[in-house]
N, C-alpha and C positions, 0 to 999 in steps of 0.2 A: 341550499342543502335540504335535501329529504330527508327524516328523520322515523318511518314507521316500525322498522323493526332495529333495535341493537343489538348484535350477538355479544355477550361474554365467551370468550376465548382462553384458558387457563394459557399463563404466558411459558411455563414450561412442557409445552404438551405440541412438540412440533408437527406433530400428525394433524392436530384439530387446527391448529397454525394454518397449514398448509390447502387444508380443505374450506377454511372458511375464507379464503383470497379465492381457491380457483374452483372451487365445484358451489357455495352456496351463494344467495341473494339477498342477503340482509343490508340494510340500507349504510348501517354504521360495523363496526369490528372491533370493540372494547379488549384489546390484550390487557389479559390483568395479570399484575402483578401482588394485587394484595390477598384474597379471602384462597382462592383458587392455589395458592404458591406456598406451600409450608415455609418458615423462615430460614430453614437449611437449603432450599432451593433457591431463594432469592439472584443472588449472583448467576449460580446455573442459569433461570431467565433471562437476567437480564440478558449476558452473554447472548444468547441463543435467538433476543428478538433483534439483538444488533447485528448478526451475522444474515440469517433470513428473512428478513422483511423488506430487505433495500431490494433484497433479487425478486421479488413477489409480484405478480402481475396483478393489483388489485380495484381496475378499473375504474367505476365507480364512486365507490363504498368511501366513505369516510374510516378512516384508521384513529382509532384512540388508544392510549394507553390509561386503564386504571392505576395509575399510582399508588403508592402505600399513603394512611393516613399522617399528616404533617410533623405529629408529634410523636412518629418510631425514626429507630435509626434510619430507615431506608429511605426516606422521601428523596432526600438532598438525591443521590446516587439515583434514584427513578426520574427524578427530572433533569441529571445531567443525562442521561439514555435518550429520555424523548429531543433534545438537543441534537444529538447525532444523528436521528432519525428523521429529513425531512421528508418523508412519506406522511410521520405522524402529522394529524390537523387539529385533535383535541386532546386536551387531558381531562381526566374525567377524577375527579379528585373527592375519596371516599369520608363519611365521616364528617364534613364538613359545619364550620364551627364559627368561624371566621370570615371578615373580608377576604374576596380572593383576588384582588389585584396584582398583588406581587407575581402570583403563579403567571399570568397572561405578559405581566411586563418582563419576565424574565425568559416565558420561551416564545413568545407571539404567537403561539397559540391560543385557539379558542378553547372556553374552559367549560365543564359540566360537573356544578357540584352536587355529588347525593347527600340530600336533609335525611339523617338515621338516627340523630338522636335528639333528646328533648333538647339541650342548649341552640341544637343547629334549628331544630323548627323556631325555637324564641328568636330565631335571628336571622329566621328565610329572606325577610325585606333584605338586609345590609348583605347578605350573599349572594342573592340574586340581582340585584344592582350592581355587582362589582364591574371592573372593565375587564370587557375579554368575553363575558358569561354569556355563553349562544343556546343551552339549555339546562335542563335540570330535573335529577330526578330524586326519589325517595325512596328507603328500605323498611318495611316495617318489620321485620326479625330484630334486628340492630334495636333501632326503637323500641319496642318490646322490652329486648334487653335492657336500653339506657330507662326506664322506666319504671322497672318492676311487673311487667306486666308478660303476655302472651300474646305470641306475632299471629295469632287467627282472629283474635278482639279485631285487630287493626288492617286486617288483609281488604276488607270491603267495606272501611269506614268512611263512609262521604266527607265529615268535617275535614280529616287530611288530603281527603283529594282536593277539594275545593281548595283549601288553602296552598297546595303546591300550584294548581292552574292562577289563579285568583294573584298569585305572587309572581309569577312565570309572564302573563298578559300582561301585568301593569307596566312590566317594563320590557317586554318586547323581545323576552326569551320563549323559548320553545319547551312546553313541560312535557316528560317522557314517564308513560307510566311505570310501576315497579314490576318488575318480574315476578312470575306467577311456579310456584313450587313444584304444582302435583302436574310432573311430566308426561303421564299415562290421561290427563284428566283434558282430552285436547279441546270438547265440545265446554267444559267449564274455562279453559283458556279463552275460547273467541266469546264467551260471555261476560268476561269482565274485557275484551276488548273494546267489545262493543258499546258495556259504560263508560270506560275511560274516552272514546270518541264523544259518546252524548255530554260528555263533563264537560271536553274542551282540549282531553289533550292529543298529541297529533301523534304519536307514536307508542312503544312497546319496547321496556328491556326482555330480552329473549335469553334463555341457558339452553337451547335445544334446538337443533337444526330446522326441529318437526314444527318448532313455534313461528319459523320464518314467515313461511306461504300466507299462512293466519293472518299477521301481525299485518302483512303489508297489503293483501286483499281487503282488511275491516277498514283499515286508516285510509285506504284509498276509495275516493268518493265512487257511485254505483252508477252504474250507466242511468239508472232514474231518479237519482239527484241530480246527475250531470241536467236534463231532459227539463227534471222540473227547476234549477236554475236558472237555465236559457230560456224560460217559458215566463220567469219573472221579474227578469233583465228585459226582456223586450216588453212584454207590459209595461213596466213600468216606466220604459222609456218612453215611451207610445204617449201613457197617461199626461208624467212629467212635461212632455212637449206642449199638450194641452193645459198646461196650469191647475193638474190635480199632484193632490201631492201623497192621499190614500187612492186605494185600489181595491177589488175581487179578483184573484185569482182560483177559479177549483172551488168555490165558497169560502175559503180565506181571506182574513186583510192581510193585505201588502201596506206595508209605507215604507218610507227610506230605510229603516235598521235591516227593514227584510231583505231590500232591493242590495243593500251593503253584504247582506251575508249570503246570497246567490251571488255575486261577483266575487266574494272570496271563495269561494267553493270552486267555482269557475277557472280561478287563477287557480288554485292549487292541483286541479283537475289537470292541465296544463302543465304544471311542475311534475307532478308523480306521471307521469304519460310520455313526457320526452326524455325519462331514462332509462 
């Protein structure tokens, strides 16, 4: 599963429904039910994703549903919907606070929990290790909020990034960065995409069709990464045959961590290329 850009999709809004299956390219499709849905529309959604989504031609794309957070009335009723839905392949379960095992063993789906608030970052190990958990993201607004504080402190603070990747790699989930506010601000979009790549994480939640193209052109590697990876996979195998175990490549050392991370580049290169 490639994972660069996820659209949020408001789950009672059949028009954007409808266009984000058949007219856009975002990697993933987050129907949400919770921030996007006032609570008088709740049902209205649900309704509405269970009726169109079964007829939806959506290639592809992985289908999520955002759930409402565990402890409102709507959770229960949002995860008997994704049950009917075998289109759906993640839940993406907001607010998160708790182990999430129960969610994965009850729809077998893969789960994505968003860290939004302080108790859930004191507890990113035990929610990122749950079973089921294939990525994960964070909100700093939320955060902000559970805090006392201001979601711009937090919009570009490295300590949180690191510690969503840093938590993400140990156990072998995929970290997704947080979505980026100022709609109109597209060239400050692909700048923090572009840190979020250097950090470590391998895609982008998106609220705007315009943030697609962006999101899945940064995350996917450049014809001259691809060039200079193949350049230090064969060196280094060249060398390695020889009984060396450092290199020069371009005036750089190479040794094995380097040689490991041109071959996952490589692979991945491969992955984003055959969809």
């Amino acid at each position: 599963m490639i994972r660069r850009s996820q659209l949020y999709v408001p789950g009672n809004n059949e028009r954007m429904i409808r266009k984000a299956a058949l007219e856009l390219s975002p990697d993933s499709v987050i129907l949400d039910l919770e921030d996007s849905v006032p609570p008088e529309e709740k049902d209205i959604a649900r309704d509405l994703l269970m009726r169109i989504v079964p007829q939806l031609d959506w290639g592809t794309k992985e289908v999520c549903v955002r759930v409402n957070p565990m402890w409102t009335p709507y959770f229960y009723k949002d995860i008997e919907l994704v049950l009917k839905l075998d289109v759906v392949k993640c839940v993406v379960v907001p607010k998160a606070e708790v182990p999430l095992d129960f969610v994965y063993q009850a729809t077998g789906r893969s789960v994505e929990p968003l860290i939004e608030t302080a108790r859930g970052f004191i507890k990113m190990e035990e929610i990122v290790r749950s079973e089921g958990v294939a990525a994960v993201s964070y909100g700093v607004a939320d955060f902000a909020l559970s805090v006392g504080g201001h979601h711009r402190a937090y919009e570009g603070n490295q300590a949180i990034k690191t510690l969503v990747v840093a938590a993400a790699r140990a156990y072998g989930v995929e970290p997704i960065d947080k979505v980026y506010f100022d709609l109109k601000d597209l060239e400050g979009f692909r700048r923090e995409c572009a840190e979020a790549k250097a950090l470590g994480f391998v895609g982008k939640q998106v609220i705007h069709p315009s943030q697609i193209p962006i999101a899945n052109e940064v995350f996917s590697p450049t014809e001259e990464e691809i060039r200079q990876a193949e350049k230090i996979v064969k060196a280094y195998e060249e060398a390695r045959a020889r009984g060396r175990g450092a290199i020069r490549v371009d005036d750089q050392l190479v040794d094995y961590v380097h040689y490991q991370l041109a071959r996952r580049l490589l692979e991945y290169a491969r992955r984003t290329q055959s969809r």
